[in-house]
Backbone bond lengths (Angstrom), bond angles and torsions (degrees), N, CA, C in turn:
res aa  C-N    CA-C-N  psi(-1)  N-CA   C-N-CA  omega(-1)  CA-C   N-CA-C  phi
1 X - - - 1.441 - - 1.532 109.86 -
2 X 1.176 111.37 116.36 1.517 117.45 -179.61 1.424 115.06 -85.00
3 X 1.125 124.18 136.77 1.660 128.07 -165.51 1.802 107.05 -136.44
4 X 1.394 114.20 132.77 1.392 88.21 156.59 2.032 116.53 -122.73
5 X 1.367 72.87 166.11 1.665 78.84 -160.20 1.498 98.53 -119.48
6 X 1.155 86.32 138.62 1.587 111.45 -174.09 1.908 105.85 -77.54
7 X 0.942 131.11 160.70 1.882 120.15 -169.90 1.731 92.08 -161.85
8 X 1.508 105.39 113.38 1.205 125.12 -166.23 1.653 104.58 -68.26
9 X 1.272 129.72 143.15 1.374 124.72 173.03 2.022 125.08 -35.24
10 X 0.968 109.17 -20.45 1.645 133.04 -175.79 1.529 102.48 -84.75
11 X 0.835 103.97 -52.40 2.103 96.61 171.99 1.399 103.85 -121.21
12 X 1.191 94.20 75.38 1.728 100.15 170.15 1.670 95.64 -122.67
13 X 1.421 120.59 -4.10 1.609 123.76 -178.60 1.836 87.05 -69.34
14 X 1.356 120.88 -48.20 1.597 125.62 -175.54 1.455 116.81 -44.99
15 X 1.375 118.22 -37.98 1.237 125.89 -159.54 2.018 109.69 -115.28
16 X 1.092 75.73 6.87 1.487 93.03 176.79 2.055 119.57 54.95
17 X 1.500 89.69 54.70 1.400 114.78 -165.52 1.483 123.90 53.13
18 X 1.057 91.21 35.25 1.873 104.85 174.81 1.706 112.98 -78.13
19 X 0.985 146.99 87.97 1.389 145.69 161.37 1.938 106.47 -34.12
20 X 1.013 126.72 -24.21 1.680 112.23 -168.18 1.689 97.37 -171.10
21 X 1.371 96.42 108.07 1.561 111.76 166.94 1.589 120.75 -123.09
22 X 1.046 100.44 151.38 1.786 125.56 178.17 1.693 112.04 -61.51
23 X 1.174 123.17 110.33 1.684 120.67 166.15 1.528 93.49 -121.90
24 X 1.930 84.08 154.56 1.503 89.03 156.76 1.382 130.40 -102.56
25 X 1.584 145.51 158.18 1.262 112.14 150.72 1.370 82.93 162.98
26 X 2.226 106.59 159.61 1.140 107.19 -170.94 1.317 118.05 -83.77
27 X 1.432 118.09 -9.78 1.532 131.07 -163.09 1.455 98.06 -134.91
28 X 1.195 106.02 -172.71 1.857 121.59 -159.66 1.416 87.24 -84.29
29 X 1.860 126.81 -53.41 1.476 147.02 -176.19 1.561 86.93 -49.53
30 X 1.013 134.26 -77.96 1.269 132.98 -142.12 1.754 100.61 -66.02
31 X 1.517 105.18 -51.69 1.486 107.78 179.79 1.793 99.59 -57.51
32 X 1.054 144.90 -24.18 1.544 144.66 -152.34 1.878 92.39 -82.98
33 X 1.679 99.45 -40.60 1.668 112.58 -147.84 1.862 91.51 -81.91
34 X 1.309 87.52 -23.78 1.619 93.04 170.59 1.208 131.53 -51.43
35 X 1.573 101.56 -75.93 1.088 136.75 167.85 1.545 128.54 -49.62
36 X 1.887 109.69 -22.88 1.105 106.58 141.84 1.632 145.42 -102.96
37 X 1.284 99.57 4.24 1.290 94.65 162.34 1.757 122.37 -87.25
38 X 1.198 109.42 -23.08 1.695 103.76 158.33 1.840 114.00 -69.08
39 X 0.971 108.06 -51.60 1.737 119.97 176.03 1.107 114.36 -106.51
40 X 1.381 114.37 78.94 1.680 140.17 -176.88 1.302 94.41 -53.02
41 X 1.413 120.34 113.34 1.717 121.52 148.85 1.842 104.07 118.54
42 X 1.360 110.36 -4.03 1.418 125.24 175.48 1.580 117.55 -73.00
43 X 1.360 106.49 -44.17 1.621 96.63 159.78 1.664 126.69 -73.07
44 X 1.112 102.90 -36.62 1.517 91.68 176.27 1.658 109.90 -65.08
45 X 0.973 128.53 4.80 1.932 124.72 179.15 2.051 85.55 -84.74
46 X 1.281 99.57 -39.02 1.727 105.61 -154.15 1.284 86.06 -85.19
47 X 0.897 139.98 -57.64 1.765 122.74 -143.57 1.759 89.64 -116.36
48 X 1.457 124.89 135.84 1.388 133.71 130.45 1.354 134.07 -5.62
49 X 1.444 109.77 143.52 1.837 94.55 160.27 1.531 141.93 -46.33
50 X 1.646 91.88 -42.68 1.542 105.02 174.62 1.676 111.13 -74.24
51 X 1.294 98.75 11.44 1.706 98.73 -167.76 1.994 143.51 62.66
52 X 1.359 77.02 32.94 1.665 88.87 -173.69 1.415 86.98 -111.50
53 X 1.741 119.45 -173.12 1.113 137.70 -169.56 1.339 112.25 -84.93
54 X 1.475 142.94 108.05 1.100 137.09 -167.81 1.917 128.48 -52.88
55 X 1.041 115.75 139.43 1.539 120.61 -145.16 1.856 98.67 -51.51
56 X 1.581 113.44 -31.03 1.221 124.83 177.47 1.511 143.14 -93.47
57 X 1.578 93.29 -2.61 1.497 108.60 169.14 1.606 128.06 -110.99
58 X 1.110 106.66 131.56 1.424 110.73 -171.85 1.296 127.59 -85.80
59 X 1.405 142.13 107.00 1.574 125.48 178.35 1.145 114.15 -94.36
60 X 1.321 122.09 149.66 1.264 143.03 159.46 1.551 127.72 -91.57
61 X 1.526 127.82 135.10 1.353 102.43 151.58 0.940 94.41 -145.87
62 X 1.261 107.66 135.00 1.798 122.93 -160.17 1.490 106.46 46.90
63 X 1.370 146.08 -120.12 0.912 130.13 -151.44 1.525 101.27 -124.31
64 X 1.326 112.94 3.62 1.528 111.15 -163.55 1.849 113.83 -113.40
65 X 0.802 118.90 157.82 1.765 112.62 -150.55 2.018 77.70 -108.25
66 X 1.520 87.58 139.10 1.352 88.11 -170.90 1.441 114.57 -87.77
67 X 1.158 117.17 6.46 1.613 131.10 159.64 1.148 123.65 -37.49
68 X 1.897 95.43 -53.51 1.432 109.24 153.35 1.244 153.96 -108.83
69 X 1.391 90.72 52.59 1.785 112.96 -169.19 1.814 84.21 -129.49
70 X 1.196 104.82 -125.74 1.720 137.04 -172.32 0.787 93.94 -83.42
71 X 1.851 154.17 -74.96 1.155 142.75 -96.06 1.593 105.43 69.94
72 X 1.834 90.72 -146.29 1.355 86.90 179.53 1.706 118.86 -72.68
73 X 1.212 118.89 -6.25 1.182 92.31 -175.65 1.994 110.43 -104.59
74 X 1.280 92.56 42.33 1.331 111.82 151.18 1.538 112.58 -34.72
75 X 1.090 145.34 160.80 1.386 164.78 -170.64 1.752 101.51 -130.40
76 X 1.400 106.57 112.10 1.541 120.99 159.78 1.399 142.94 -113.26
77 X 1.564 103.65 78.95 1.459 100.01 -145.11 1.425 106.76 -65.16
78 X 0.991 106.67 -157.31 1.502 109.45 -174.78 1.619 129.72 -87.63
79 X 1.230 146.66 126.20 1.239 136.24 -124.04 1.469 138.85 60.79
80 X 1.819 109.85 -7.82 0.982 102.56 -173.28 1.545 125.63 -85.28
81 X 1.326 133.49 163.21 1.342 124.91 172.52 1.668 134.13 -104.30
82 X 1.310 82.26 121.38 1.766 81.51 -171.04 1.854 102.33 -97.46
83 X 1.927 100.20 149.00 1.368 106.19 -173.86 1.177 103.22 -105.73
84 X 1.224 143.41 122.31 1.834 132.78 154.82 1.730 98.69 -70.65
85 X 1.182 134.69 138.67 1.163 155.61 159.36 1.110 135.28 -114.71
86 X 1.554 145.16 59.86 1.084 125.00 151.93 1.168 132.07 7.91
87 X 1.984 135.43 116.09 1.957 100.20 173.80 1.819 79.50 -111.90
88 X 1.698 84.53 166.22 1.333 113.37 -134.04 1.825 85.57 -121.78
89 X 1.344 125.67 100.45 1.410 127.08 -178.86 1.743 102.57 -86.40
90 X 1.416 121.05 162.88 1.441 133.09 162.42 1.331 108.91 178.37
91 X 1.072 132.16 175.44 1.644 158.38 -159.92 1.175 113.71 -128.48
């Protein structure tokens, strides 16, 4: 399943200043495991030690935050677009 993924300005050093690349995979995990074995060190920004989604980054797939879907084992069918998001605190 081909996906493209959106890559927030902050790990774009990973992707070698690419704004939007191609993973494969049937789930968010699988697209992540993808995405880091071409761009070594890109999942660990996204996911935690314990391996969940880090308290400050936001995913998307398609338009819905996967918080409130599955998590990672969200479903990404094919064509769909996933967002990495940074959230962005201030005063």
């Amino acid at each position: 399943m081909a996906v493209s993924v959106r890559i927030p300005t902050i790990l774009r050093t990973y992707t070698e200043g690419e704004s939007e690349v191609s993973a494969d995979g049937e789930t968010l995990a699988a697209v992540l495991d993808d995405l880091d074995a071409r761009f070594a060190g890109i999942k660990g920004r996204v996911l935690d030690e314990a391996g969940n989604l880090r308290r400050f980054v936001n995913v998307y797939v398609g338009n819905e935050d996967v918080r409130f879907l599955d998590n990672l084992d969200t479903a990404t069918p094919d064509g769909t677009q996933v967002s990495v998001i940074p959230a962005v605190a201030g005063g």
